[in-house]
Structure formats: structure tokens, C-alpha cells
ROSE-112975 format. One line per 4 residues: their letters; for each residue x, y, z of N, C-alpha, C. Coordinates in steps of 0.2 Angstrom, whole numbers, m for minus. Example, Ala and Ser with C-alpha at 12.3 -4.5 7.8 and 13.67 -1.06 7.14 Angstrom:
% ROSE-112975
AS> 66,m28,39,62,m22,39,66,m16,39; 64,m11,35,68,m5,36,64,0,39
This chain:
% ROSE-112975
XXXX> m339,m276,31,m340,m269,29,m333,m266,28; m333,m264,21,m324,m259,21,m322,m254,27; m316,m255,28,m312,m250,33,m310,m245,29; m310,m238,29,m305,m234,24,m297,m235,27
XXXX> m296,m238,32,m286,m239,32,m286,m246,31; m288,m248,27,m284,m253,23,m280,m252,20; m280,m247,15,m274,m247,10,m267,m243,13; m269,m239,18,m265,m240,21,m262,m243,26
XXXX> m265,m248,30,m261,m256,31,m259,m258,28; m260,m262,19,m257,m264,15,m249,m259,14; m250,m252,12,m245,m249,12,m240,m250,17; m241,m248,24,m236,m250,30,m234,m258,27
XXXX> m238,m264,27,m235,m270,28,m228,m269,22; m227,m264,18,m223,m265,13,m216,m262,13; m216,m259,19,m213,m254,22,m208,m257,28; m212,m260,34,m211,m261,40,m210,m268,41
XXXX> m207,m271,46,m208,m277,48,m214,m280,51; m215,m276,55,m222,m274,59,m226,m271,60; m234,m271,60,m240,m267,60,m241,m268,66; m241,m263,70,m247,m263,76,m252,m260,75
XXXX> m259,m264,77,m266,m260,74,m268,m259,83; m269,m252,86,m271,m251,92,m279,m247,91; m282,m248,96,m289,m244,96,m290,m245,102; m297,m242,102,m301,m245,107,m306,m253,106
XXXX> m309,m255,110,m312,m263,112,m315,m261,108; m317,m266,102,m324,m267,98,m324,m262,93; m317,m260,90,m316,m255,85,m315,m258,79; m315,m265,77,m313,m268,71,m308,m272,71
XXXX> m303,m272,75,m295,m275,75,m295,m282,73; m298,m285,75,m302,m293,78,m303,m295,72; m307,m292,69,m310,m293,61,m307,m289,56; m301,m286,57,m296,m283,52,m293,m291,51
XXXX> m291,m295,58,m285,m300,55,m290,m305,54; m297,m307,53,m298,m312,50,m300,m311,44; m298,m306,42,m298,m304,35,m293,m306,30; m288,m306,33,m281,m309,31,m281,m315,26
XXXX> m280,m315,22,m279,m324,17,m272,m326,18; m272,m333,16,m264,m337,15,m259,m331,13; m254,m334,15,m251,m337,21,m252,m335,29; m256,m328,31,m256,m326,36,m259,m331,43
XXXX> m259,m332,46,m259,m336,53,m259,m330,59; m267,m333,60,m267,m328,67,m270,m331,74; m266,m328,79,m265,m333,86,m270,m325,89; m274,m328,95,m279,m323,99,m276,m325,104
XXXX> m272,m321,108,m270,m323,113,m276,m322,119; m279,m321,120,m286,m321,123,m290,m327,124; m286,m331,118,m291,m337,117,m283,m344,123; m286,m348,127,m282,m352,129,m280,m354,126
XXXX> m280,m359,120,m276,m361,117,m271,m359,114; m273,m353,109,m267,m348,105,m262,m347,110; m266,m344,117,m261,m343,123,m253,m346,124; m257,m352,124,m251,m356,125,m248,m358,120
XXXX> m249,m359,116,m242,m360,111,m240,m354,111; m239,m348,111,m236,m344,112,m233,m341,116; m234,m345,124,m233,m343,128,m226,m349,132; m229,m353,130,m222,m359,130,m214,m358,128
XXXX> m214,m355,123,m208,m353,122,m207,m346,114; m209,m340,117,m210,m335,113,m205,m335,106; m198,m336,108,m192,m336,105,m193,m341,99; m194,m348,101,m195,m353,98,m200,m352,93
XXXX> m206,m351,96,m214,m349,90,m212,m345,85; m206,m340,87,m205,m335,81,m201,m338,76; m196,m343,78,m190,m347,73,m197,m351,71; m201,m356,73,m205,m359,70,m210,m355,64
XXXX> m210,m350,66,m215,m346,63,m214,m336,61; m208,m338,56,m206,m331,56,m208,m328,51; m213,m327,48,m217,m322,45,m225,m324,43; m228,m318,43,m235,m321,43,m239,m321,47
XXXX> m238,m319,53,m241,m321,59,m245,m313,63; m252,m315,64,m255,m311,68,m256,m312,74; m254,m309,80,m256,m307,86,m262,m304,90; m266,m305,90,m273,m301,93,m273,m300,100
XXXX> m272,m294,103,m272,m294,108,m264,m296,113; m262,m293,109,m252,m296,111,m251,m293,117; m255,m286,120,m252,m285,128,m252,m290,135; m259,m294,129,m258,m299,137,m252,m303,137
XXXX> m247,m304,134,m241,m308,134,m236,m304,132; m236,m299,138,m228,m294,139,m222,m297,136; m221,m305,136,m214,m308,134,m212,m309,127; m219,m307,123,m219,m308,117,m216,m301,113
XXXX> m215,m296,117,m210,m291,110,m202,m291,112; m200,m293,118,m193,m294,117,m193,m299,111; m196,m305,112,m194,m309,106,m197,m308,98; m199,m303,97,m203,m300,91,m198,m297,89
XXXX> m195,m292,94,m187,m290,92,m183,m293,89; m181,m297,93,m178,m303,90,m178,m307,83; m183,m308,84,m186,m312,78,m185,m306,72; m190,m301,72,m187,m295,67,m180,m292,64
XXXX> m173,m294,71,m169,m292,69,m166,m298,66; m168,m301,66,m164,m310,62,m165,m308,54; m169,m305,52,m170,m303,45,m174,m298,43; m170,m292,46,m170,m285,49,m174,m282,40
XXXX> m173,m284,35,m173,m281,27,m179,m283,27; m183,m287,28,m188,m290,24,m196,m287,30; m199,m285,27,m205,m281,28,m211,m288,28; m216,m284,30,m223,m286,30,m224,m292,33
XXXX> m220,m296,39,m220,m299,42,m224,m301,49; m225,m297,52,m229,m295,58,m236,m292,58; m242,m294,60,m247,m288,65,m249,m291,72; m248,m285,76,m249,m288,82,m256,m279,85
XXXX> m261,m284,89,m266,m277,88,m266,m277,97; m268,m274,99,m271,m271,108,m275,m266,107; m280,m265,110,m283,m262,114,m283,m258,119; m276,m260,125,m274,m256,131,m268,m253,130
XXXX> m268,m247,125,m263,m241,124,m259,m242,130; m261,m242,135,m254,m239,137,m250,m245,140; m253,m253,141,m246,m257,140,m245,m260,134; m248,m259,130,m245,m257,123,m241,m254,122
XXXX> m243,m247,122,m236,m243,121,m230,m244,125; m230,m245,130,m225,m245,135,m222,m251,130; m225,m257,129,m220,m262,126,m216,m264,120; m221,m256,116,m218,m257,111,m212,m252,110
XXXX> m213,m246,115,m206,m241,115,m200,m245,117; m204,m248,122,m195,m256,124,m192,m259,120; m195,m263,117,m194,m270,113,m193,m265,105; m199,m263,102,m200,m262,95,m197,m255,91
XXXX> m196,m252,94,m194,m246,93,m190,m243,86; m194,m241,81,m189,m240,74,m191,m246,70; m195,m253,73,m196,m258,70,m203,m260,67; m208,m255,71,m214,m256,69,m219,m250,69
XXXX> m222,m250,62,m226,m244,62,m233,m245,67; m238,m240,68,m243,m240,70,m249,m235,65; m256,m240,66,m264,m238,65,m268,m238,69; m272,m233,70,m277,m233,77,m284,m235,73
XXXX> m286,m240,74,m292,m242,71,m297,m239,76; m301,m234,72,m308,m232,77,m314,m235,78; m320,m234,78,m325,m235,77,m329,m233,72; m333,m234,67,m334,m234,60,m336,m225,59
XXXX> m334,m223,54,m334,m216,55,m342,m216,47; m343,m210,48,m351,m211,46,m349,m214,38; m345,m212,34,m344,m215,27,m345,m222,26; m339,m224,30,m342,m232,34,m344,m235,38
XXXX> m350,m233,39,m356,m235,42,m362,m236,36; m362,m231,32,m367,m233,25,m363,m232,20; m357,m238,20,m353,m241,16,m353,m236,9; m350,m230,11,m348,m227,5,m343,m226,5
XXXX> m338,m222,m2,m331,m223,m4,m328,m216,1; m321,m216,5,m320,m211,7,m319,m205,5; m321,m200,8,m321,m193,4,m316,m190,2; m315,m185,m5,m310,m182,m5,m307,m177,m2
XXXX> m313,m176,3,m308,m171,5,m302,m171,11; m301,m178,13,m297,m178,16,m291,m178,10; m290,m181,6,m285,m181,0,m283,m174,m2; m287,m170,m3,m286,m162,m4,m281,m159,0
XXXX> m286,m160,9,m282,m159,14,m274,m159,14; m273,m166,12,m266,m169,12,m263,m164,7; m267,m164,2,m262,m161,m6,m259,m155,m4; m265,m152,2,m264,m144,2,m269,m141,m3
XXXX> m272,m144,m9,m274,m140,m14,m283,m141,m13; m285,m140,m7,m293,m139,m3,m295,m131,m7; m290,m127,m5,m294,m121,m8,m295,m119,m15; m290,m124,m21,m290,m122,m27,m296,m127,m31
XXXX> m298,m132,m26,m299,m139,m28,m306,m141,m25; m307,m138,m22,m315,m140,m16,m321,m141,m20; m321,m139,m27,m327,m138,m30,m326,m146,m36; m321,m147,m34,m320,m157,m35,m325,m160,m31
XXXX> m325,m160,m27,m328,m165,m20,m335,m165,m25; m337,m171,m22,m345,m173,m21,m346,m176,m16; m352,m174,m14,m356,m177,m7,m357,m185,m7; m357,m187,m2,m360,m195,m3,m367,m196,m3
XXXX> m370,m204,m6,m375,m204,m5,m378,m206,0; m379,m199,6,m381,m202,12,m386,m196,13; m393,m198,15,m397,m191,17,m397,m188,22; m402,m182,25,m400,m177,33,m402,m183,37
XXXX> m406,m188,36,m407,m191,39,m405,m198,43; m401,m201,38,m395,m205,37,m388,m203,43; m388,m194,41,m383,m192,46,m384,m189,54; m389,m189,55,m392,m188,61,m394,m195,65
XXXX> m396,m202,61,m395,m209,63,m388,m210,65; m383,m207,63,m376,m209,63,m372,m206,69; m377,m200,69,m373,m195,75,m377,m198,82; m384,m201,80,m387,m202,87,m385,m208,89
XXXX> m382,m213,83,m376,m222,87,m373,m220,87; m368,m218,84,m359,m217,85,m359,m222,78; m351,m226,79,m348,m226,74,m346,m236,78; m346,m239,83,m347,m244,86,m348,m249,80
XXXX> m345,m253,79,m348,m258,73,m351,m266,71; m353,m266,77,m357,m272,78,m364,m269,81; m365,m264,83,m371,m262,83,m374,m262,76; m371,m260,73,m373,m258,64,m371,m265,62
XXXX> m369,m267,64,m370,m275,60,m378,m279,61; m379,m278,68,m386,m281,71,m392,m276,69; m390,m270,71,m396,m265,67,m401,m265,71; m401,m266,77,m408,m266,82,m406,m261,89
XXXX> m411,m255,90,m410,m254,94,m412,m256,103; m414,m260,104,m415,m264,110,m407,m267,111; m404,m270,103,m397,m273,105,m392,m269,108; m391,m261,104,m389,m257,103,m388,m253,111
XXXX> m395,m252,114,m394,m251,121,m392,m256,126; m394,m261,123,m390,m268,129,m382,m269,128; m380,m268,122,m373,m270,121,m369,m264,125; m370,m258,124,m368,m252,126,m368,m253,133
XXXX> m374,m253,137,m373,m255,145,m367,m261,147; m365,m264,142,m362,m271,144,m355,m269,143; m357,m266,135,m348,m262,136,m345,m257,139; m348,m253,144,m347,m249,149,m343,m254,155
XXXX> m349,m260,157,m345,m263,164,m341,m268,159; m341,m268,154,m332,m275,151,m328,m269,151; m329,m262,150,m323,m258,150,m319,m258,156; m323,m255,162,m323,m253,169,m320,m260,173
XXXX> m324,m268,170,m322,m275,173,m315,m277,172; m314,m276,166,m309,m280,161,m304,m275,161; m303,m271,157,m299,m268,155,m294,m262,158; m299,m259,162,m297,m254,166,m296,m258,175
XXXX> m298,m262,176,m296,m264,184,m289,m269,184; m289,m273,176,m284,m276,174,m279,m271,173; m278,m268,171,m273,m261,168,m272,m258,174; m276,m256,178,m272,m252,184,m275,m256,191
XXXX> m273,m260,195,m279,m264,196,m278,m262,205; m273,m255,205,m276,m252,214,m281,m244,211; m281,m246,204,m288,m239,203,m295,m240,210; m297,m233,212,m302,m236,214,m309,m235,208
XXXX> m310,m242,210,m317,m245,202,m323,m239,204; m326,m235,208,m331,m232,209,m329,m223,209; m322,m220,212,m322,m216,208,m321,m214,199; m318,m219,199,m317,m218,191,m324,m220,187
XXXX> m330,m225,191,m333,m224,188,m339,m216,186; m338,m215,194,m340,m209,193,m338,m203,187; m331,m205,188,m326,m202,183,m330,m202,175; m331,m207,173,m334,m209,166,m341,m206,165
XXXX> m344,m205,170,m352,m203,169,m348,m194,170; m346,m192,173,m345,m184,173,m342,m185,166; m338,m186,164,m336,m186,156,m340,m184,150; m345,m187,151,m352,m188,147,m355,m178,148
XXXX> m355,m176,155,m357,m169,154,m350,m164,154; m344,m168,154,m338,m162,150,m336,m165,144; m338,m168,140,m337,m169,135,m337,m161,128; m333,m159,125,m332,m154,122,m332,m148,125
XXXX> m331,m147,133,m328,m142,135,m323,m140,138; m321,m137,140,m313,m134,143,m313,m139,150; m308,m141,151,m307,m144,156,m302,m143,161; m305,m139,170,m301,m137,171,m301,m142,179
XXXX> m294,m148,178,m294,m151,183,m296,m150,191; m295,m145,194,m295,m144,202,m304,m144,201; m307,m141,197,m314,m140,200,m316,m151,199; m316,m153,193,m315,m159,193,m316,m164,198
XXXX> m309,m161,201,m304,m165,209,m308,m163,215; m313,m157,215,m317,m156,220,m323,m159,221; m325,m159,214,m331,m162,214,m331,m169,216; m325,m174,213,m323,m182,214,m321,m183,221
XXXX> m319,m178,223,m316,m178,231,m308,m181,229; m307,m182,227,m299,m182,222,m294,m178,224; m288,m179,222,m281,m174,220,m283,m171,213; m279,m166,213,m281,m163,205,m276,m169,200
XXXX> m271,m170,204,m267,m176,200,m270,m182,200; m272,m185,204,m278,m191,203,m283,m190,197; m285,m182,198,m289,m183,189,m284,m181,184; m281,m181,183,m274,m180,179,m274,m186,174
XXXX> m273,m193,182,m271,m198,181,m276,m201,176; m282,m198,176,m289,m200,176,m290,m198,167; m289,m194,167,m291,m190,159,m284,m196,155; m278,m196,159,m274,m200,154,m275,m207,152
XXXX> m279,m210,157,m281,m217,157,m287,m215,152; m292,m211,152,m298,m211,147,m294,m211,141; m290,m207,141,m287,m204,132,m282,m209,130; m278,m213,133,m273,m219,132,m278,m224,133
XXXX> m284,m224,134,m290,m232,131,m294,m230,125; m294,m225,122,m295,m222,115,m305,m222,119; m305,m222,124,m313,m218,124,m314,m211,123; m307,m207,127,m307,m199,126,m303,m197,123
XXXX> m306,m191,118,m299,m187,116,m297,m180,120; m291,m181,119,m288,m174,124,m287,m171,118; m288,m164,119,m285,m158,113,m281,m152,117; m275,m153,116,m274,m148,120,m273,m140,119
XXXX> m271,m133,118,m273,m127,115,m266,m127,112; m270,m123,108,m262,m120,101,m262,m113,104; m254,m112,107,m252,m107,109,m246,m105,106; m244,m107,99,m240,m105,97,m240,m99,91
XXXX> m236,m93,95,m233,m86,91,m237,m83,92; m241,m84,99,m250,m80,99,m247,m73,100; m250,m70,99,m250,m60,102,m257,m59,106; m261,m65,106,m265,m64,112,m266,m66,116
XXXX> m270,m67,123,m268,m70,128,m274,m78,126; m269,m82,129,m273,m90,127,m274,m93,133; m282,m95,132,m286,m100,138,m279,m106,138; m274,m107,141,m270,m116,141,m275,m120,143
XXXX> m279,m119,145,m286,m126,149,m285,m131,142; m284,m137,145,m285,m140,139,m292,m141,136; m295,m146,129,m301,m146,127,m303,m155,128; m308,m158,128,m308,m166,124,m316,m166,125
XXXX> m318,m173,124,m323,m175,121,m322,m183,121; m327,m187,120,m330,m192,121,m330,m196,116; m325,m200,113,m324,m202,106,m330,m203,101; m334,m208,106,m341,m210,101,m346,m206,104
XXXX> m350,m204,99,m357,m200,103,m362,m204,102; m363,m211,100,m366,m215,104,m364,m216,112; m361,m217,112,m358,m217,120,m359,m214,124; m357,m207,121,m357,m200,124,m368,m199,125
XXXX> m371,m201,122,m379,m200,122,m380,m208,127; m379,m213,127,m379,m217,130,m379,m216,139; m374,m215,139,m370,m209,144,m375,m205,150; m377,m201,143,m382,m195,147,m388,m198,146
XXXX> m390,m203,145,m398,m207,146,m403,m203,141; m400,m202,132,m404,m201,128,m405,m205,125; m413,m206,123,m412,m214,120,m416,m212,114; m417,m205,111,m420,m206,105,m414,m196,102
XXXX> m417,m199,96,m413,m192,92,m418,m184,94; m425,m183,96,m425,m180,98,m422,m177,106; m422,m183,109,m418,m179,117,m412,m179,115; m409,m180,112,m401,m177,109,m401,m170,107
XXXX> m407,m168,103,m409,m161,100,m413,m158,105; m413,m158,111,m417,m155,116,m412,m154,122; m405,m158,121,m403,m156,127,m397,m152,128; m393,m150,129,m392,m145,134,m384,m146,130
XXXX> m382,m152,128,m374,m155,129,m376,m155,119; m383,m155,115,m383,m154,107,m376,m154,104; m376,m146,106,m369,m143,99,m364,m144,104; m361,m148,109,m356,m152,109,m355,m156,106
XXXX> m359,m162,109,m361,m168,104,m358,m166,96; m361,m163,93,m361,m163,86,m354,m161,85; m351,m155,87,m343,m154,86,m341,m159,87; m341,m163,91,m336,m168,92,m336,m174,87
XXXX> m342,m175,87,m343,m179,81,m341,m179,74; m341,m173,74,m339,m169,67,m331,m170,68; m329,m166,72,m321,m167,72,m317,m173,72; m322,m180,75,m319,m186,76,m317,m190,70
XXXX> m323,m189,65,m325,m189,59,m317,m187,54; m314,m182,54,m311,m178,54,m303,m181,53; m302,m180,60,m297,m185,62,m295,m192,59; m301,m196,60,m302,m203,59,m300,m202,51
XXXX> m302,m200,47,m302,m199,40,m297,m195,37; m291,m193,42,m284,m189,39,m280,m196,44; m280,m199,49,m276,m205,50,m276,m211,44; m285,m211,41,m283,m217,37,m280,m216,31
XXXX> m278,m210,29,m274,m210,24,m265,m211,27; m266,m210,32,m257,m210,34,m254,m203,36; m259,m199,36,m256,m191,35,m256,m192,44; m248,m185,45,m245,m185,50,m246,m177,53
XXXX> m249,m179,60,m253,m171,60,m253,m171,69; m255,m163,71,m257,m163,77,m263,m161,76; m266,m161,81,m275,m156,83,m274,m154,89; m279,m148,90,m277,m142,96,m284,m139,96
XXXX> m288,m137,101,m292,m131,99,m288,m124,102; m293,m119,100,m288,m112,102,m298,m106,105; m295,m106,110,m298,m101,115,m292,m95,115; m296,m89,115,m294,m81,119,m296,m82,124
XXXX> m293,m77,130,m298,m74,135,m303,m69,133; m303,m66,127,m308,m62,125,m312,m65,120; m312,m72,121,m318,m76,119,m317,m80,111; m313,m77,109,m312,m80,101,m310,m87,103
XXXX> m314,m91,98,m314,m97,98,m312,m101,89; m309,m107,90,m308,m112,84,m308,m117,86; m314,m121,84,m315,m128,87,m310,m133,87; m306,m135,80,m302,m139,81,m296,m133,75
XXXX> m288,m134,76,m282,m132,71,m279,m139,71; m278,m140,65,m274,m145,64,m268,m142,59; m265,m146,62,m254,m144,59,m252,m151,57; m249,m150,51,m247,m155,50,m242,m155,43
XXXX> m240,m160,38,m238,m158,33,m241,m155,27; m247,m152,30,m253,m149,25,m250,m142,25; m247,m140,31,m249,m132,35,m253,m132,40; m256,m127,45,m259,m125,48,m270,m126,44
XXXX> m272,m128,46,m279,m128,43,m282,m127,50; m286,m120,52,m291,m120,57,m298,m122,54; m300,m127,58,m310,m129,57,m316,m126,63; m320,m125,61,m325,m121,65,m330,m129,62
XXXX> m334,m128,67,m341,m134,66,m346,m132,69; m353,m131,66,m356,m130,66,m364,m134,65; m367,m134,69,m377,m139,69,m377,m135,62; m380,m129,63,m384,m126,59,m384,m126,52
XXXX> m389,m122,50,m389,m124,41,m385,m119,38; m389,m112,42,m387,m108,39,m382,m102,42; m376,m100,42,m371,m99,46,m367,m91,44; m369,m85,49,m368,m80,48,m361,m79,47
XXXX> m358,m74,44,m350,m71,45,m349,m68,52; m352,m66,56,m353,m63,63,m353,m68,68; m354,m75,65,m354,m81,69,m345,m84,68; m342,m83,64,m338,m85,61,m329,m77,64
XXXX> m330,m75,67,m326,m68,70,m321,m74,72; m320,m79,77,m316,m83,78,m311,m86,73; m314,m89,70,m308,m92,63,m306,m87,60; m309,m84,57,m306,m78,54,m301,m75,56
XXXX> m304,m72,60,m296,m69,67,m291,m74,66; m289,m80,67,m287,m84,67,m283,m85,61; m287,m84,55,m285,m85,47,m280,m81,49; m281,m74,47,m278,m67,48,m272,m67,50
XXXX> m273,m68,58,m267,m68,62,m261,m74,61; m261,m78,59,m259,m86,58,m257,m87,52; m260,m82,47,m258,m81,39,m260,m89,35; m263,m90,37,m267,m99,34,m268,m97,29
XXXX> m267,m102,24,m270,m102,17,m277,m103,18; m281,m103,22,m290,m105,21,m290,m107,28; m296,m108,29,m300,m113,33,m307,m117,31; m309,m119,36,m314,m124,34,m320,m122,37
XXXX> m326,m123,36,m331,m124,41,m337,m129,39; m339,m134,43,m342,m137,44,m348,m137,47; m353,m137,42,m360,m136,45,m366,m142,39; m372,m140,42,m378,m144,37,m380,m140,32
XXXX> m379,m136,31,m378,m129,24,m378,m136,16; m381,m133,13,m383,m139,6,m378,m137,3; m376,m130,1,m370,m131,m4,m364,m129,0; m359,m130,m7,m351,m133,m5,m350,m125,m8
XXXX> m345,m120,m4,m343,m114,m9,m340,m110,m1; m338,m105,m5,m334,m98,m1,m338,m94,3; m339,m94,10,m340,m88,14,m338,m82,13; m329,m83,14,m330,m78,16,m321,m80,10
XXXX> m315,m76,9,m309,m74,7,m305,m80,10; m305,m85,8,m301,m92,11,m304,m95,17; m311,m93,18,m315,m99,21,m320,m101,16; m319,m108,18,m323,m113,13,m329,m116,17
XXXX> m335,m117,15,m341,m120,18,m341,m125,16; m341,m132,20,m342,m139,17,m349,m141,21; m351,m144,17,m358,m147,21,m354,m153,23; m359,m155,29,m356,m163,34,m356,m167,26
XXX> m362,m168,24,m365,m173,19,m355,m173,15; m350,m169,12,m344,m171,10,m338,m173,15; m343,m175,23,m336,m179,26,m335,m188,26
């Protein structure tokens, strides 16, 4: 099944000496590098064997083998980016030499700020975002976004070939891709149960290994019901019986294992007083329904966490889809104390764009008081709104209505 950041991995390889492809477990990484054709050579460090020749003499595998070569799973062999260094700096000009992928952000990152720094770009592979889960071609509209020319240009777009009901299968699995390889729901709830304890067994007790295993699992299941709301530590820390900094620690480890996202608030040049509580959400909403023991698409629309669920989905959607073009951007939500709200603001080389997201079909201007404000005051070329509305056109004077069916 096509990735839409392909072509941007081929673009990096062209650039950089080194790819690193980071996500979370079971995002595609794996089957990014056995995609590769001649001359490329990929070593699984996970696997014993690969292990070892690798681990035998780092410096030497790389003079043996200096370009070409994929690494899966590189953080388990911390001694391997001094000498990638190395190796990169011996013929410092010549690009597209290296991919090295992880899973665990944060000793990844930590080794590549040491070792690789200024040498190697980064992709975050996610989990299949709804275009590529019913293999259609990525939408324009992330490309518009880029251009800046969404507001002159929107009535370009067409919707993919995927129906309400196609979209609503896609929100009630997530975006996970081996589920959608297999296509059985019995599998789909077994794998999910299994990748909960290989996360919590494997990854996280390896990664921090004096975490205690039963609060944080705790941890993970309360996620599930703060998932898309504000998030304020101490109450968190009283419920977990924790330090507020102990959930601190806790939100950092979910958002550096790529299962949560943190959003933190856009507080800049306000003239009005701003919620700082940060916002996040639960990457996959297969997960996130998982999680909260939904096991069909009406108990997702019955329950109580719905139009969370969906913004976030929607948003992740989003994100994932302006990463795989390359575009270089922040996300924030933005809360008042007097209640105005904007789901997610992204800044970036586009400008300022505030997004509102929305379940419903049909979506009032009186529903919409938040982004507006927000237009206004922040002087934004437009904003977006996101909802199941059939058609593509203008609400309102620089807001645009997109139906989900053009993400």
C-alpha cells in the first residue's frame, strides 16, 4: 500500500547524507526499507544476526559498507551513530547514503542530537491516514495549504473516491496498517490487545526500566478518557496518586513514543486572557475506541468522548498530510477564559491557518463565533472548517467549509 511520504523520502535521500524514518511501532518503517531495491542493504538490528555484524565493529561495517545501507531499529545499538558520524564525515558531499528508523523517540533523539546533528534529516511515519487506508492519491489540499493559495484555489480540490461510510470505518480502526492488511475484525481486536502489552512490555520498561509498569498503565487507560481535552496536571497526579511532575514525566514519555499528541496553546499577541493548559489527544482512534471498550461504530456514536474522537482524528489526519509533503509548521489549540475556542492553529511557512472541526453536516455561523474571532483578531488570510457538509464553498468572509470526504 502507497505511503504519501515517499517522495519526500526520495527528496531528502537527495539532499542529506542520512534519513532517519522515526514513528511509532507498527507504523510502516519496517516495510518502508524492504521496499528499497539494489544497491540498498538493510540490517534489522532486532534480528541476532544483523545484530552482530553490526555490533562487532561499528566503525569497520561502515568502511566495509559505506553507502546503501538501512538500519531498522538503530536505537538498540547506541554505538552505531558515533560511527555513522564518522562514516558520513569521510565523504561529507555525497548524499543519500544512510536510513536508519526507531521507534523509541526519545533514545533516538537523544542520539541523534549527539552523534548526527546537521547530518541527518528526519520523517515521522505514522499510521495510515484515511487516503491511504483506501489507497487514494493524496489530496490537494494539503498542497494549497503549502502554496498559501487555499482561499483563491479551494474550488480546485475534488473529494476522493471514498463514501460516509467508508469514512466512518476508517475513524472507528484508526489508521494502524496491518490491521487493514488482514481486514478481520476478531484480528483487529486481538492485535490491538497485544499491542498495548508489547508497548507497555517492550518498549516502555526497556526505555525507562525504574518506570513503575502499573501506574503508567493506569496512565494509558486514563488517556483514553482525556484524550481531546485540556489537560491539567495536578488534578491527573491526584487521581494517579503521583507528583504533578511524575505526570509531566508521563505525558512526555506518551508524546516521545508517538502514541500522544501534545498541543500546546497559542498565546501569542493575545489581547485576551488564554486557557495555557495544554490540549492532546490519542494519535490513533482505533486505539483511542479500543481503549474505552468500543467495539462497534454505533458505541463510538453513543458515547460520551464521540466529538472528541472525531476532532482528533480529523486533526491527525491533517498533520500527518502537511508532514508528508515536507512542510515545516507548528500546531497549538487556542482557548479563552471566556470560552472561545479553535481546535487546532497551525503556523508555519503558509502563515497562520486557524481549523475548527466538526461531526456534523450541517454547521451554523453561531457555532463558528470562535474561529472567527480568531480570524479577526490574528488578521489570517482565512480559516478552514472541517465537517460531513457535502459541499466545498464559503461560510462565511475567509472561512472555507471542506467536507472530511477532501482530506
Amino acid at each position: 500500500m502507497d505511503r504519501y511520504y515517499t517522495d519526500f523520502l526520495n527528496e531528502l535521500l537527495t539532499l542529506f547524507p542520512c534519513v532517519a524514518l522515526t514513528g511509532v511501532r507498527q507504523s510502516g518503517k519496517t516495510t518502508t526499507l524492504s521496499q528499497l531495491s539494489a544497491p540498498w542493504q538493510v540490517y534489522d538490528l532486532e534480528k541476532r544476526s544483523d545484530y552482530e555484524i553490526v555490533v562487532r565493529d561499528p566503525d569497520l561495517f561502515f568502511r566495509l559498507n559505506p553507502d546503501h545501507i538501512a538500519l531498522d531499529e538503530a536505537q538498540l545499538l547506541p554505538e552505531v551513530f558515533p560511527a555513522l558520524r564518522v562514516a558520513i564525515d569521510a565523504d561529507r558531499g555525497k548524499n543519500g547514503r544512510f536510513i536508519i528508523t526507531g521507534s523509541s523517540s526519545p533514545e533516538l533523539m537523544r542520539s541523534i542530537s549527539e552523534s548526527l546533528a546537521g547530518r541527518v534529516a528526519m520523517i515521522e511515519v505514522a499510521p495510515f491516514m484515511m487516503g491511504e487506508a483506501y489507497a487514494q492519491p493524496i489530496s490537494d489540499l494539503y498542497r494549497l495549504i503549502l502554496s498559501g493559495d487555499l482561499l483563491s484555489s479551494y474550488q480546485e480540490m475534488t473529494a476522493g473516491e471514498t463514501s460516509l461510510q467508508q469514512h466512518h470505518d476508517y475513524w472507528f480502526r484508526g489508521g494502524y496498517p496491518e490491521p487493514w492488511v488482514k481486514n478481520n475484525s476478531r484480528f483487529h481486536t486481538l492485535w490491538m490487545q497485544n499491542y498495548i502489552k508489547t508497548y507497555l512490555d517492550r518498549d516502555i520498561l526497556r526505555l525507562f526500566p525504574n518506570l513503575q509498569r502499573g501506574k503508567y498503565q493506569l496512565f494509558l487507560q486514563m488517556l483514553a478518557q482525556l484524550s481531546g481535552t485540556i489537560i491539567n496536571y495536578s488534578d491527573i497526579a491526584r487521581t494517579l496518586g503521583v507528583s504533578a511532575p511524575t505526570v509531566r514525566e508521563y505525558f512526555k514519555i506518551a508524546h516521545g513514543t508517538f502514541i500522544w499528541r501534545h498541543l500546546p496553546p497559542y498565546e501569542k499577541n493575545a489581547s485576551k486572557r488564554i486557557v495555557k493548559h495544554p490540549k492532546g489527544y490519542l494519535r490513533d482512534s482505533g486505539l483511542l475506541h479500543h481503549l474505552l471498550h468500543l467495539n462497534s461504530l454505533n458505541d463510538v456514536l453513543s458515547h460520551p468522548q464521540m466529538g472528541h474522537s472525531w476532532e482528533s482524528m480529523v486533526i491527525e489526519n491533517i498533520i500527518r498530510g502537511l508532514n508528508a509533503l515536507g512542510c515545516v509548521f507548528d500546531y497549538f489549540h487556542y482557548r479563552t477564559s471566556a470560552g472561545a475556542e479553535v481546535d487546532l492553529v497551525l503556523e508555519g511557512e503558509f502563515g497562520l491557518l486557524p481549523v475548527e472541526v466538526k461531526y456534523k453536516q450541517t454547521v451554523t455561523l453561531r457555532e463558528l463565533k470562535g474561529i472567527r474571532r480568531f480570524i479577526k483578531e490574528y488578521q489570517c488570510p482565512y480559516g478552514i472548517v472541517i465537517s460531513n457538509n457535502e459541499r466545498l464553498g464559503l461560510l462565511d468572509e475567509g472561512l472555507i467549509a471542506i467536507p472530511f470526504a477532501y482530506l
